[in-house]
Structures are given as structure tokens and as C-alpha cells.
ZAMARGU-4260 file (C-alpha; in steps of 0.2 Angstrom, whole numbers, plus 5000, padded with zeros to 4 digits):
<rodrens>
0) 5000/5000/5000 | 5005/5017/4997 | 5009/5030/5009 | 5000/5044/5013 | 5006/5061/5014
5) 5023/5069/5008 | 5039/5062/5010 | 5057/5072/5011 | 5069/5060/5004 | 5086/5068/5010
10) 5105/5064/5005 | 5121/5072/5015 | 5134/5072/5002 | 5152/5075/5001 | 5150/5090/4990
15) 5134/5095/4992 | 5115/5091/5002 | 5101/5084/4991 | 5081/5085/4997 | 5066/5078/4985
20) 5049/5077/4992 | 5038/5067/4983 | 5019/5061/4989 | 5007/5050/4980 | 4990/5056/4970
25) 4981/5045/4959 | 4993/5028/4962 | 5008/5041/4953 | 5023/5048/4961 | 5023/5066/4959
30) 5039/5078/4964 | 5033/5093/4972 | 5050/5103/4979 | 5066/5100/4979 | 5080/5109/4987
35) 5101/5106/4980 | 5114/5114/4992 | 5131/5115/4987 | 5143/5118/5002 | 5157/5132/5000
40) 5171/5119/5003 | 5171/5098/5001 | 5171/5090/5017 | 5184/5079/5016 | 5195/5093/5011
45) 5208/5096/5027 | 5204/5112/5030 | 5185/5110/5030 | 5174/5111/5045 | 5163/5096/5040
50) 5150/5100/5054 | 5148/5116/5052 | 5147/5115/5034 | 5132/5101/5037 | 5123/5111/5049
55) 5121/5126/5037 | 5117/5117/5024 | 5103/5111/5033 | 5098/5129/5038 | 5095/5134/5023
60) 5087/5118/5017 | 5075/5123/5033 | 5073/5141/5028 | 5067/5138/5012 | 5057/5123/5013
65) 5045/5114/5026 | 5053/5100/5030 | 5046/5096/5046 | 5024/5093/5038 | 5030/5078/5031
70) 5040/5058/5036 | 5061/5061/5030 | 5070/5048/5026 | 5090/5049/5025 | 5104/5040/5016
75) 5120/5034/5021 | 5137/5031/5011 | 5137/5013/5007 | 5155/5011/5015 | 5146/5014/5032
80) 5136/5000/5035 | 5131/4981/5030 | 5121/4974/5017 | 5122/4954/5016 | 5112/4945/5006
85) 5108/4927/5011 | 5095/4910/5004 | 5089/4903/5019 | 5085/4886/5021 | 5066/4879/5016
90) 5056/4884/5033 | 5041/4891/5040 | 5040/4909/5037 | 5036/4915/5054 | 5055/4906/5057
95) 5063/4916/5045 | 5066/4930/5059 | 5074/4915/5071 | 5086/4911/5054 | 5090/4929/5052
100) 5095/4932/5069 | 5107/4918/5069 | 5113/4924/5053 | 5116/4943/5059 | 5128/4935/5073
105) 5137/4927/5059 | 5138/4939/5045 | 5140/4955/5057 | 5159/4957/5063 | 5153/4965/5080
110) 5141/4962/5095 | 5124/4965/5090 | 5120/4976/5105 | 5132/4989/5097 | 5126/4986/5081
115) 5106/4992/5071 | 5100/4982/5059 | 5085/4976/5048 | 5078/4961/5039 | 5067/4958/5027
120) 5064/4945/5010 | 5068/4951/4996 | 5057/4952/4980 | 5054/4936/4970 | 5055/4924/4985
125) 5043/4908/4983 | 5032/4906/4998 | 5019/4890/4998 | 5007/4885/5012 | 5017/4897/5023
130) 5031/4891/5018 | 5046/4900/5012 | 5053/4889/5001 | 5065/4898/4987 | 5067/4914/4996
135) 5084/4926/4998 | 5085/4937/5014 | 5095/4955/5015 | 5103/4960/5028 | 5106/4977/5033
140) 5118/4984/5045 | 5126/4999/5055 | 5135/5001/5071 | 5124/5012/5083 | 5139/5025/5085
145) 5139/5030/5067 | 5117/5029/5066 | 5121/5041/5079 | 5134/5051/5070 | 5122/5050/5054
150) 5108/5058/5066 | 5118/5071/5075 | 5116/5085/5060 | 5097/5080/5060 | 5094/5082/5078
155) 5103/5098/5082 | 5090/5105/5069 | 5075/5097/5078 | 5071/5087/5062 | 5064/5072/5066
160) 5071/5057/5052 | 5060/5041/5051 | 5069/5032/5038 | 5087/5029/5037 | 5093/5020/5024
165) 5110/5012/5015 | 5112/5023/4997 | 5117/5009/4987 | 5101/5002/4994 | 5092/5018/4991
170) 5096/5016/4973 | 5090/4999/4970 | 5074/5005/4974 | 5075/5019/4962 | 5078/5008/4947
175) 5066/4993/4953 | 5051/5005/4952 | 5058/5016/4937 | 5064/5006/4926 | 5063/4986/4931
180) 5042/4987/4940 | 5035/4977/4926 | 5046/4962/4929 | 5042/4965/4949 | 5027/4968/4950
185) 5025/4950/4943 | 5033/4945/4956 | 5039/4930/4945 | 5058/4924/4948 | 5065/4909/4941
190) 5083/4906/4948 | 5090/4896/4936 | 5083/4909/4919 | 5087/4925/4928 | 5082/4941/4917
195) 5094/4951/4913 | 5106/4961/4929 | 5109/4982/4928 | 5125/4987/4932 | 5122/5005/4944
200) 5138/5014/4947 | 5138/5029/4960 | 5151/5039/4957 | 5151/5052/4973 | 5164/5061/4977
205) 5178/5051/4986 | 5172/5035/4983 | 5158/5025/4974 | 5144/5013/4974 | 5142/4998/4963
210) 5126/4991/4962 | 5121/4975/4951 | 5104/4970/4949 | 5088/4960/4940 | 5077/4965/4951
215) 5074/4954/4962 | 5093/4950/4968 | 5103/4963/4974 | 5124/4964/4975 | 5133/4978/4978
220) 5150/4986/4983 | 5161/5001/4988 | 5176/5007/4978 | 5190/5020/4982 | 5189/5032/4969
225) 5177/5048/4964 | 5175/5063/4958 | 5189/5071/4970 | 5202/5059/4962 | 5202/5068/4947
230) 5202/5085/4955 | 5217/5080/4964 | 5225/5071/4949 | 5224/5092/4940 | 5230/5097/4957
235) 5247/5086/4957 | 5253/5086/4940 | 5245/5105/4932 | 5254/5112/4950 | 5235/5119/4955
240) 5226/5124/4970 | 5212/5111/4974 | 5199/5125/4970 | 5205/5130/4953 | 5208/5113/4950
245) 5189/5109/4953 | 5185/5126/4944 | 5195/5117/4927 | 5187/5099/4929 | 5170/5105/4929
250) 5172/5117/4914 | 5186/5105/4903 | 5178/5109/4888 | 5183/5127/4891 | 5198/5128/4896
255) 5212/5133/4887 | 5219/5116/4884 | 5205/5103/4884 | 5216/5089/4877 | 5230/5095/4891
260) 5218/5094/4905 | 5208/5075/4898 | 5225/5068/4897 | 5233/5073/4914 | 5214/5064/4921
265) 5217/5048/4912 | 5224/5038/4924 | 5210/5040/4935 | 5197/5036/4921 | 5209/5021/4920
270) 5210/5019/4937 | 5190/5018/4936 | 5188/5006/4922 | 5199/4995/4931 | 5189/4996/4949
275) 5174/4995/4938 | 5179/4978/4927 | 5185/4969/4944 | 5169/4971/4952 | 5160/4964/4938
280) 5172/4949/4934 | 5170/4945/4955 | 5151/4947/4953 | 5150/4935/4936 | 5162/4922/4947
285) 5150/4920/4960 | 5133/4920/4949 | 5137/4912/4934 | 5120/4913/4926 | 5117/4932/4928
290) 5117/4940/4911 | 5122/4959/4911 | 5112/4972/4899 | 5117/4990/4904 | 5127/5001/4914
295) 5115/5015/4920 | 5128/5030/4930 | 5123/5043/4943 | 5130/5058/4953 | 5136/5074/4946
300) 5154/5067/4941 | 5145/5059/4926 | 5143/5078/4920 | 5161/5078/4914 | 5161/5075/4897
305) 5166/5061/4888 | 5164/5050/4903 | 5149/5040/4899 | 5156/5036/4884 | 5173/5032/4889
310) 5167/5017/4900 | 5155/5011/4886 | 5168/5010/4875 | 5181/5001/4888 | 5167/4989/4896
315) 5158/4986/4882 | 5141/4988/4889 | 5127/5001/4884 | 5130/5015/4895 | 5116/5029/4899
320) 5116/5041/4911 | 5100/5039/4926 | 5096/5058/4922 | 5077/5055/4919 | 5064/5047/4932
325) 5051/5038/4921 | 5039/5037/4935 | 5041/5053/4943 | 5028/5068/4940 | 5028/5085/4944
330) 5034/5097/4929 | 5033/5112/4941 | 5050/5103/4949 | 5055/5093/4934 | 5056/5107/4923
335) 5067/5118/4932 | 5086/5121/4925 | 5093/5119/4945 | 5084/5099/4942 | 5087/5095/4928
340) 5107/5101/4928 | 5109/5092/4943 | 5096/5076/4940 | 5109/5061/4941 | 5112/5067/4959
345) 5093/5063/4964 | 5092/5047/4960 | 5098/5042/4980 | 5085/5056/4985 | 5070/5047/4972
350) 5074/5030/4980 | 5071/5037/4999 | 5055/5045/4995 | 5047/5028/4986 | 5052/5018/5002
355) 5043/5032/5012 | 5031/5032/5001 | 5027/5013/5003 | 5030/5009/4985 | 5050/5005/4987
360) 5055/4986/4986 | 5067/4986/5001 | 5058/4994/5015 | 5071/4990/5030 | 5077/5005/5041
365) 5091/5007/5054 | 5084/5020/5064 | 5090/5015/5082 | 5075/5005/5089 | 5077/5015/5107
370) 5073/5030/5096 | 5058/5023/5089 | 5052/5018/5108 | 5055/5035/5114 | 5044/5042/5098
375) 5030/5032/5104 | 5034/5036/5123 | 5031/5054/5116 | 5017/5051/5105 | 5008/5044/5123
380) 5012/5059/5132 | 4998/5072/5127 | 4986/5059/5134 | 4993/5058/5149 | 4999/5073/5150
385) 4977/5079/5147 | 4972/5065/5162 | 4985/5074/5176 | 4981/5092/5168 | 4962/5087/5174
390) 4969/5082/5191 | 4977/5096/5193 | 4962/5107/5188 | 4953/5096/5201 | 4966/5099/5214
395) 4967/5117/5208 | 4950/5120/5210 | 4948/5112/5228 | 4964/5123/5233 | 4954/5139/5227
400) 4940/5136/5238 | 4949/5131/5253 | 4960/5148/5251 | 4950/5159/5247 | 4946/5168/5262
405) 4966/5168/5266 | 4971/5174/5249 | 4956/5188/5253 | 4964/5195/5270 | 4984/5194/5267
410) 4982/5202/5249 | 4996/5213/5254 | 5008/5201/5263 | 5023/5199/5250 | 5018/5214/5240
415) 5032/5224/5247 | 5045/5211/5249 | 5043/5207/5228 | 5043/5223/5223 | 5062/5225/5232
420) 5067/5208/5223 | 5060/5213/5207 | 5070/5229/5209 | 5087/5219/5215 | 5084/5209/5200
425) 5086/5223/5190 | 5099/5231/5196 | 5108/5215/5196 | 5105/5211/5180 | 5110/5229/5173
430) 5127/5227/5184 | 5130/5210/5173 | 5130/5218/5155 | 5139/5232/5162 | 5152/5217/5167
435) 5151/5210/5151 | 5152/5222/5140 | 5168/5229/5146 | 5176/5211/5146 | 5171/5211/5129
440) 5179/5229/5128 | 5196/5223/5138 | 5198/5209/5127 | 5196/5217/5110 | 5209/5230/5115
445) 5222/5216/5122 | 5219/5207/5103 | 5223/5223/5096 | 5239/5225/5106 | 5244/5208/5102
450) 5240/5211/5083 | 5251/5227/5084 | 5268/5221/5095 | 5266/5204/5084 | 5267/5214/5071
455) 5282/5221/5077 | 5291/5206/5080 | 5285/5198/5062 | 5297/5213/5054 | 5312/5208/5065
460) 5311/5190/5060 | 5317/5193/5042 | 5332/5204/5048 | 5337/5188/5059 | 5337/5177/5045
465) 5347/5187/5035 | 5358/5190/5048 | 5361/5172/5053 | 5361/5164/5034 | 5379/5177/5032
470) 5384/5169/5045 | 5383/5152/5041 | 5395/5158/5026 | 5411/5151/5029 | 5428/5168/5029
475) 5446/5166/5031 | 5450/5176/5046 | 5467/5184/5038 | 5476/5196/5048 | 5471/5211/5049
480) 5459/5208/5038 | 5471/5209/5023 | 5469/5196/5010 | 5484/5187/5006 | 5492/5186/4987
485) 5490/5169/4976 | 5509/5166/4977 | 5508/5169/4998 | 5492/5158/4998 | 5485/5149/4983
490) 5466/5149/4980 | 5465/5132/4980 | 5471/5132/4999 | 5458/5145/5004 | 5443/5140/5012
495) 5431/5157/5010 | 5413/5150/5004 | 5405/5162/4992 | 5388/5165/4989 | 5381/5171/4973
500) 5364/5168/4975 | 5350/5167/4991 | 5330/5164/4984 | 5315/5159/4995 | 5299/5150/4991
505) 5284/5150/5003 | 5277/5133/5003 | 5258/5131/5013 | 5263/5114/5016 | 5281/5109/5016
510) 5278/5093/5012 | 5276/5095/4995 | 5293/5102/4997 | 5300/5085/5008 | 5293/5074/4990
515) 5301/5058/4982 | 5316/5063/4977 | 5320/5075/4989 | 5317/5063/5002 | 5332/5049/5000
520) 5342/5064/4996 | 5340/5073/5013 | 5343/5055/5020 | 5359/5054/5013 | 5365/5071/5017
525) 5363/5067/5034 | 5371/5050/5035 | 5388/5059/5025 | 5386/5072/5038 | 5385/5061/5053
530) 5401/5051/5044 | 5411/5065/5041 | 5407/5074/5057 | 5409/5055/5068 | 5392/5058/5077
535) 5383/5043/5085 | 5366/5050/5080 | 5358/5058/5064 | 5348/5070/5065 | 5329/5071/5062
540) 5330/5050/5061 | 5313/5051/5068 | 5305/5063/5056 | 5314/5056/5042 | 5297/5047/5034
545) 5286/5062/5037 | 5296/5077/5037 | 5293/5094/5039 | 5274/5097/5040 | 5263/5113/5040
550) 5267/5128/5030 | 5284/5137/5030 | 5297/5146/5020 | 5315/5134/5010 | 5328/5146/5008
555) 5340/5142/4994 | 5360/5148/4996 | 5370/5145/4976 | 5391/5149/4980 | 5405/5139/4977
560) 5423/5138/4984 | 5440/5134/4979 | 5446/5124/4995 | 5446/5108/4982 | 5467/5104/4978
565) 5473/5088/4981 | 5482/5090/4994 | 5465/5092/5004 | 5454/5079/4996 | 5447/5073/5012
570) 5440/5091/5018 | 5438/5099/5002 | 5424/5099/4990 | 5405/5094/4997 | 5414/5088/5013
575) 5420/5108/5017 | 5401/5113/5014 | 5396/5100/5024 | 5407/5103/5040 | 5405/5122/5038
580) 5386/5127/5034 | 5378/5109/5037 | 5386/5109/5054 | 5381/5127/5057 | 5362/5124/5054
585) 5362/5109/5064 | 5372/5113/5080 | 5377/5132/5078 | 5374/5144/5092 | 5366/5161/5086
590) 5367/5178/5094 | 5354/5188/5093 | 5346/5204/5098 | 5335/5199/5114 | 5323/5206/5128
595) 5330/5223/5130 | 5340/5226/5114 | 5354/5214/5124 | 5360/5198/5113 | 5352/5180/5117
600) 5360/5163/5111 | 5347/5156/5103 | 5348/5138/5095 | 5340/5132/5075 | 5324/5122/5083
605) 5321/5139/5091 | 5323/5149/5075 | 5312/5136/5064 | 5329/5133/5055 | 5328/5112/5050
610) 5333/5102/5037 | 5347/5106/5031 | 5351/5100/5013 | 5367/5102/5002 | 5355/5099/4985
615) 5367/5090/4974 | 5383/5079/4975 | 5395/5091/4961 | 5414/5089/4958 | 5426/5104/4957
620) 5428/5108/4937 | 5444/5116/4932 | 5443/5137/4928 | 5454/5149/4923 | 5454/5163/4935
625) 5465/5181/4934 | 5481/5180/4942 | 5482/5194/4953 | 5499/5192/4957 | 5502/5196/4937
630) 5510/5214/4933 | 5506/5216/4916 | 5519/5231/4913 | 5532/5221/4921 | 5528/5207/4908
635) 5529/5219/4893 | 5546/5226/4900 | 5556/5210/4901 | 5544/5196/4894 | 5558/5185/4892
640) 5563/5182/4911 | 5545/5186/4919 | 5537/5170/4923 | 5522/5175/4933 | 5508/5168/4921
645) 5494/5180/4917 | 5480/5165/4921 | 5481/5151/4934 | 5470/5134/4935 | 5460/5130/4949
650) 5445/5117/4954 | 5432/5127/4959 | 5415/5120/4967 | 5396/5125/4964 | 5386/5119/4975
655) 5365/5123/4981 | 5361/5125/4997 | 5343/5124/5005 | 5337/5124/5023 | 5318/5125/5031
660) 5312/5139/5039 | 5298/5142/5052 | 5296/5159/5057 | 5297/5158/5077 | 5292/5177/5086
665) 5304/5184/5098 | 5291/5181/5112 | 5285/5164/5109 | 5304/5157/5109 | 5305/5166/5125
670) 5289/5159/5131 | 5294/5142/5126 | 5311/5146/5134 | 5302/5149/5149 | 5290/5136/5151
675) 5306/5122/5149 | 5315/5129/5164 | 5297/5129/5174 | 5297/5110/5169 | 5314/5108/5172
680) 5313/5114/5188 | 5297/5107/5192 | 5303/5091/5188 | 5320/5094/5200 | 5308/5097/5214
685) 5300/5082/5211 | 5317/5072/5214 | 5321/5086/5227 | 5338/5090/5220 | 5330/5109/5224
690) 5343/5121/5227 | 5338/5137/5239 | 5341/5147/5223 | 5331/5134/5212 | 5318/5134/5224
695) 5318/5153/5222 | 5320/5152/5204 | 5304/5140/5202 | 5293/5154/5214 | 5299/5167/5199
700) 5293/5153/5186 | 5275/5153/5195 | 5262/5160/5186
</rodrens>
């Protein structure tokens, strides 16, 4: 029978919320509103407040719609819960439950106290003389944590859902009534001449939903890969933001390159072909009989172009897109562009309303049964609530009467006495805003003076830098400061480091920086370090497989050096960068202006400095320098016996340096300083190796 009244079929998807109501007039389906609600961010993105985004979602879903006149019924990604299909043995129909319990404890991998789920025969099942004889059972499962997750959204909104369903599940029912209702509706199934099966592929937006049906036998599965795989494909090899990324997929036909952008996404249709045709052979292996005529695709990813034909042409079925609802009325919904643009991603929404309508095939629900008790609990309340109001109004009545000559003589007694509270409430009241609005006041003027002192700080942090990257640049110290000649001291015995070049690159996440093959790199770099400079332990050995994380700035040193002769093969070359700037950025003390203008040690970890990477293993190549030491009026006077040469040979070396940068404020290095010594000396007064003057020092440290 079908249901009475409207139904809101709801769906909470990754990219976007989807509502269709639907009620039934004349045995037709008719679409009366619908309501598509694209969230500003994807919630799976990092950055995205998932929960918030939901919530207003459903606001607005509330503001411009009345959702709470008619029954709702929601969907949940298929990844969340259980659907087990099952052909129970030959038994008395009012058995089957006692069968389907026993199979729940097998099938469902946790205890079924923390678990909701739902039963029920699928379409097609032979039933004689009460009797089920050729019958398959599905199985439908969630844990109650995430029913309650699924509800929470819902409940924070006061809307109250009466159908939760699975979407792949959802689905089924969508193409059973639209497209496959002649066949069920005869309710005649024979097992060993199946008709033929529908492929339905979901494709949302991290993962989607396979689906493989005749009708009357349902089997389905999850994949990882969506719509956001080929956004993130753009975003990895075209070096784009994930939004403009999304903004090119969506518009491929436009863009500037289309060839460019539908062969950097190939691998993902690829990718999907693959997932697609595993499923399908697994599916043919364990139903041989089970013919396959079409491959029907839904959700907006099916939008990009060439999709649809892409997957006909690789799996070799008759692909169509599930745009158009054959059963569905209602042109004043159908009709409009917002639908119809968006039509593949109703199909889930279309499948809720026919099961709250009565007219889906799969009617099972995993709505927490405690939830449904305290519905009817609250359904019995008015009633209750009517026979204790008339008590009460009893009661009331004989109270009145009994009174009424006291309530006539002390008509005054409180009067007084209420009118001095009602005044203190007042004034109490009154004297609490005051409060709270110059809190609010106080606080909004210390942000503002945090703002502007931070911003003071933020213009030191540069000049540091700079200040500490020359320093990590390698100088003779000659005396007094006079540089000696090539014939005093060659330039291949000299040891000044010169830079040529110092870039930066802002990275919002360093890890794109820390990638394949700057990885082993870095790994190596430290293991010639810890060999050249005999240390026991290599630096960052922990954080060698994640890296440096969050965003931050890579500063890039180009020099070279001459320190490369022979004589000083073992320290010359990378192994003089190495034990100079390597060693400097690792373990180097840097002084630095301080609290009161006076100079502070600080350490790297405390400037943000890590990671130190000489970027490439070079050799010194030969070059022909000036000779300094040549006079070249000398040589024109007596050429014959001066033997300085005009040019002389040496190796010289170019290397590229980078190192990570954190910016670390003045203040929260001291802060940090200071909370380490209050552990310190907390943790010293634990053991009682307390001093007088630590004991003194840790009474400073209190807050």
C-alpha cells in the first residue's frame, strides 16, 4: 500500500546536500520541491569544518522549505554499513526471523548490542502453504555509534528522520520502480533463467557505489575512487590549488587546453575502468547465470564530458546516464534548469521518498530501535499529559476554595517584599552587561595590542634570518683583515665560501617540498654528515618518513669555493660545505638581539631553522681565474725572464644549498624558553635536588 502524505527524501553528500519530496496522488509519484545545496568547501577537504558545513546546509534547506509537515528519510554512504544477502533454508515463514538472527551474529563482525539492523525478504522469493521455500534474505547493517553520528546534524536541527537507509540500497529501489516494475510487479523469479542484471555505478565524490541488479537479487560494493580523484590528479601534475583545480574539471571543455587537462585525468578514468571491470568479473564468478544488459551511471561526476562514453567503450556495455525518472511527476519541479542540471544526483533522494512512500521494494530501516520507543513514549504523552492536567484542575479547583478567604485577607503580605526583589533583579541584572560588556571591551583591546607588538616582531624575524644565513657563510680570518696574494696563499688552499645567490619559496605545506626525490636525498645528506662529522646520532632520524609538515618558507644559498686541491681531498669539495654550513644549521649557536635590545643565544629548533640539505653531489671543474699576482707592465718590459703567468687553474666548486624555515616570534621562543625551565625545575623538585636558589627560581617561574 502506498503511503499517505509527503515524504522528504534527504541525502548528505560530500560536495553537496540533496532533498526531494515526493507524495502519491492517483497511484503516481509526483515531485513537488526539491532543494540542491552546494557547500562552499568539500568536506573531506583538510581544512573543512565538516560539521559546520552540514549544519548550514541544513539551515538553509529549513529556511526555504518545510521539512518538518512531512515523514524524512535519509541515506548513508554505502562504506558505512552492511548489506548481506543470504538463501535461507526451506522453513516456516514465521521462522525466518529466528534464521536471520542467527545469521546477523554470523555475518555482522561485532556484538549485535552495538550494532542496528534490519531484515526483510527480498522480491521474488517463493512462499507455499506458509512456507518459504525459494526465498533470499538482505541484511542490513550499522554500528549504533555511526546511526548516531548520521543523526547528530538532523537532531541539532529538531528534524525528526523516520527512515534511514543504505544509498546503494536507496538506489536499488529507484531503478526497481523506474525502470525494472514490470518484471516485479509479477513478482515471478526463476533462479535458474534470471532476466537480465543492471549494472548501477555511484560515482560520489571520494568513493563510489556499485550496484548489480535484476530486480529481484541485489549485489553491491564500495570502491575508492570519485569525483575528487580527478580534481586531485589536476592538482598534482597541472601544479594547481584544489579549487581551481575543481573550477578546470568541471568546465574541461573550456579551458584553454582541453586535450592537456583530459589527458593529465586519464589515469583516474583508467583507474575507474579497472575498479569497475574487477567488480564485475568478481560478481560473474560467483553467479554464473546472471546476464548483464546496461550500465546505468549517477551523481554529478557523470557531467564531465566524455565519461559516459569512455566506460561504454572500455566495458563494452550500453552505458546511459540515470538523468530521467520515468515514473516521477511533477513538471513544476522537473522542469526547472537547477533539476534538471543536477538530475543524476537525485536518484539516492528518488529512491528514499518511494520507500517512504510505501511503494519501494526494500523497506528495512536502521533507525536505532530505542529511538523509535522514545517516539511512541512521546506520541503517549499528550494523553497523559490531558488526564494529570484534569487532576490538577481538580486539585486546583479544591485549593481555590479552601483559600479563598486567606488569599482575601493577606492580599498585601509579599507585595512589598517582591517589589524590592524585582528591583534587585534589575539592578543585578543591569550590573551584569555592564560586566560583560567591558570584558568584551578589555579583550578586544588586548587582541589589538597583540596584533600590533606581533606585528612588530614579524618585521624583525626577516632581519634575523638574513643575519644568521651570512653567518653560516664560511671567511678566512686573515690578519688584519688583509687578503693574502696567490703566490703567499694559493686559491685552492683557501677556504672562504661564496655565495652568489639566496632565493625563498613560501610553501603552505612543506611537504610538497620534503617529495620523492628530495626525500632519499636529505637521508643521505645526513648520513655523510653524521660520517664526516663521527656523530653517534643523525639528526631528524625520527622525522625522516614524514618530514617537515605545515606551511613554511625553503631558503636556497648558490656559492661555490676553491678549497678543492689535492692535497686536501678529504675536507675539500662537498665535505668543506658539509662541515661548515651543514654543521652550522644543525648545531650552531646564534646571537641575537634579545629582551631589552641585549644579545640571546638562541639555538636552530628555536629559530624554525631544520633540514638542512646540500641539494646536489657536484665535483670541482677546472677554471681559469686572473692571476692577481700578474704585473702586466712588468711582463711587457722584460717578457723573456718574467714567469708569473697571466691566468692560473684552479677546481672550483658549485654547490646549492637549501634549509627549512619556520618563522618563530621573539616572544614565543622566550615563552617556550620559559615554560622548559618551569618544567625543568618542576621536575628537579619532584626528585628534590631543589637548590635554595632553584627553589627561588621556580617561585619566579610561578604563574
Amino acid at each position: 500500500m502506498a503511503g499517505s502524505g509527503s515524504v522528504w527524501g534527504i541525502e548528505i553528500g560530500q560536495s553537496a546536500l540533496k532533498a526531494l519530496r515526493c507524495s502519491m496522488a492517483g497511484g503516481e509519484v509526483i515531485a513537488e520541491a526539491f532543494d540542491y545545496v552546494e557547500y562552499p568547501k568539500i568536506l573531506s577537504q583538510p581544512e573543512a569544518d565538516a560539521d559546520a558545513l552540514v549544519a548550514d546546509a541544513l539551515a538553509q534547506l529549513l529556511e526555504r522549505n518545510d521539512a518538518h509537515s512531512g515523514k524524512v528519510c535519509i541515506s548513508v554512504p554505502g562504506q558505512s554499513g552492511l548489506a548481506k544477502f543470504f538463501k535461507p533454508p526451506p522453513v516456516e515463514v514465521k521462522k525466518v526471523a529466528d534464521i536471520v538472527r542467527y545469521e546477523a551474529r554470523q555475518q555482522i563482525p561485532f556484538d549485535l548490542a552495538d550494532v542496528v539492523w534490519d531484515h526483510q525478504m527480498m522480491p521474488g522469493s517463493m512462499i507455499e502453504e506458509g512456507f518459504a521455500v525459494e526465498s533470499e534474505v538482505g541484511l542490513f547493517a550499522m554500528k549504533r555509534e555511526q546511526a548516531y553520528r548520521q543523526l547528530a546534524p538532523f537532531d541539532k536541527v529538531d528534524l525528526e528522520v523516520d527512515i534511514v537507509q543504505l544509498a546503494p540500497i536507496a538506489l536499488y529501489n529507484t531503478v526497481a520502480y523506474d525502470r525494472m516494475h514490470e518484471r516485479v510487479e509479477n513478482d515471478i523469479f526463476d533462479p535458474d533463467d534470471p532476466p537480465k542484471s543492471t549494472v548501477i555505478l555511484s560515482i560520489g565524490t571520494d568513493s563510489s557505489d556499485l550496484i548489480v541488479t535484476n530486480g529481484f537479487r541485489i549485489w553491491q560494493r564500495s570502491m575508492p575512487i570519485g569525483g575528487n580523484h580527478f580534481t586531485r590528479q589536476l592538482t598534482k601534475d597541472l601544479k594547481l590549488t584544489f579549487a581551481k583545480a575543481e573550477h578546470l574539471k568541471r568546465n574541461a571543455k573550456d579551458a584553454a587546453d582541453p586535450k592537456l587537462v583530459f589527458q593529465t585525468m586519464r589515469p583516474v578514468f583508467n583507474d575507474l575502468v579497472t575498479e569497475v571491470q574487477r567488480s564485475i568479473g568478481f560478481f560473474r564468478s560467483i553467479d554464473r547465470k546472471a546476464e548483464i544488459g546496461e550500465l546505468l551511471i549517477t551523481g554529478n561526476t557523470v557531467k564531465m564530458p566524455g565519461l559516459a562514453a569512455y566506460l561504454g567503450k572500455n566495458l563494452g556495455f550500453d552505458v546511459h546516464v540515470l538523468d530521467r525518472f520515468n515514473r516521477l511527476s511533477g513538471e513544476d519541479v522537473l522542469s526547472i534548469p537547477q533539476f534538471r542540471d543536477n538530475a543524476p544526483t537525485f536518484a539516492v533522494c528518488y529512491g528514499l521518498c518511494l520507500q517512504g512512500l510505501g511503494v519501494g521494494q526494500v523497506h528495512a530501516s536502521l533507525v536505532p530501535h530505542e529511538i523509535l520507543r522514545e517516539r511512541m513514549i512521546r506520541a503517549k504523552k499528550p494523553w497523559v499529559l490531558a488526564g494529570l492536567a484534569a487532576l490538577l484542575v481538580g486539585l486546583g479547583a479544591h485549593y481555590w476554595f479552601t483559600e479563598r478567604t486567606w488569599a482575601s485577607t493577606h492580599e498585601d503580605l509579599w507585595k512589598n517584599a517582591s517589589f524590592e526583589v524585582t528591583q534587585m533583579d534589575t539592578h543585578s541584572t543591569r550590573q551584569f552587561n555592564r560586566d560583560a560588556e567591558l570584558t568584551n571591551k578589555l579583550n578586544f583591546l588586548n587582541e589589538v595590542g597583540k596584533e600590533l607588538s606581533g606585528n612588530v616582531e614579524r618585521r624583525l624575524t626577516w632581519l634575523e634570518i638574513i643575519r644568521v644565513v651570512n653567518k653560516s657563510v664560511y671567511r678566512e680570518d686573515y690578519p688584519d683583515d688583509k687578503e693574502p696574494s696567490a703566490a703567499e696563499l694559493p686559491l685552492d688552499e683557501r677556504r672562504d665560501i661564496h655565495i652568489t645567490a639566496v632565493d625563498t619559496k613560501f610553501y603552505e605545506d612543506l611537504s610538497e617540498w620534503y617529495d620523492e626525490d628530495r626525500k632519499p636525498r636529505f637521508i643521505d645528506e645526513m648520513r655523510n654528515w653524521r660520517r664526516i662529522m663521527d656523530r653517534e646520532e643523525i639528526p631528524y632520524a625520527d622525522l625522516f618518513e614524514t618530514g617537515p609538515t605545515e606551511s613554511g618558507w625553503v631558503i636556497q644559498l648558490k656559492g661555490y669555493h676553491y678549497f678543492n686541491s689535492d692535497k686536501h681531498i678529504t675536507e675539500g669539495g662537498n665535505t668543506h660545505v658539509r662541515k661548515n654550513m651543514t654543521t652550522y644549521f644543525l648545531e650552531g649557536k646564534y646571537q641575537l638581539p634579545g629582551e631589552d635590545g641585549q644579545l640571546m643565544e638562541f639555538s636552530p629548533e628555536e629559530l624554525g631553522l631544520s633540514f638542512p640539505l646540500l641539494l646536489d653531489e657536484n665535483k670541482a671543474k677546472p677554471e681559469m681565474l686572473p692571476n692577481p699576482d700578474f704585473d702586466r707592465t712588468a711582463a711587457m718590459a722584460d717578457p723573456e725572464n718574467y714567469d708569473v703567468p697571466p691566468q692560473i687553474e684552479v677546481g672550483k666548486l658549485d654547490f646549492t644549498y637549501q634549509i627549512v624555515w619556520k618563522p618563530n616570534l621573539l616572544t614565543d621562543r622566550l615563552e617556550a624558553r620559559a615554560e622548559a625551565e618551569k618544567a625543568a625545575a618542576e621536575a628537579a623538585a619532584a626528585q628534590g635536588d631543589l637548590e635554595p636558589d632553584d627553589e627561588q627560581t621556580l617561585t619566579n617561574l610561578a604563574p
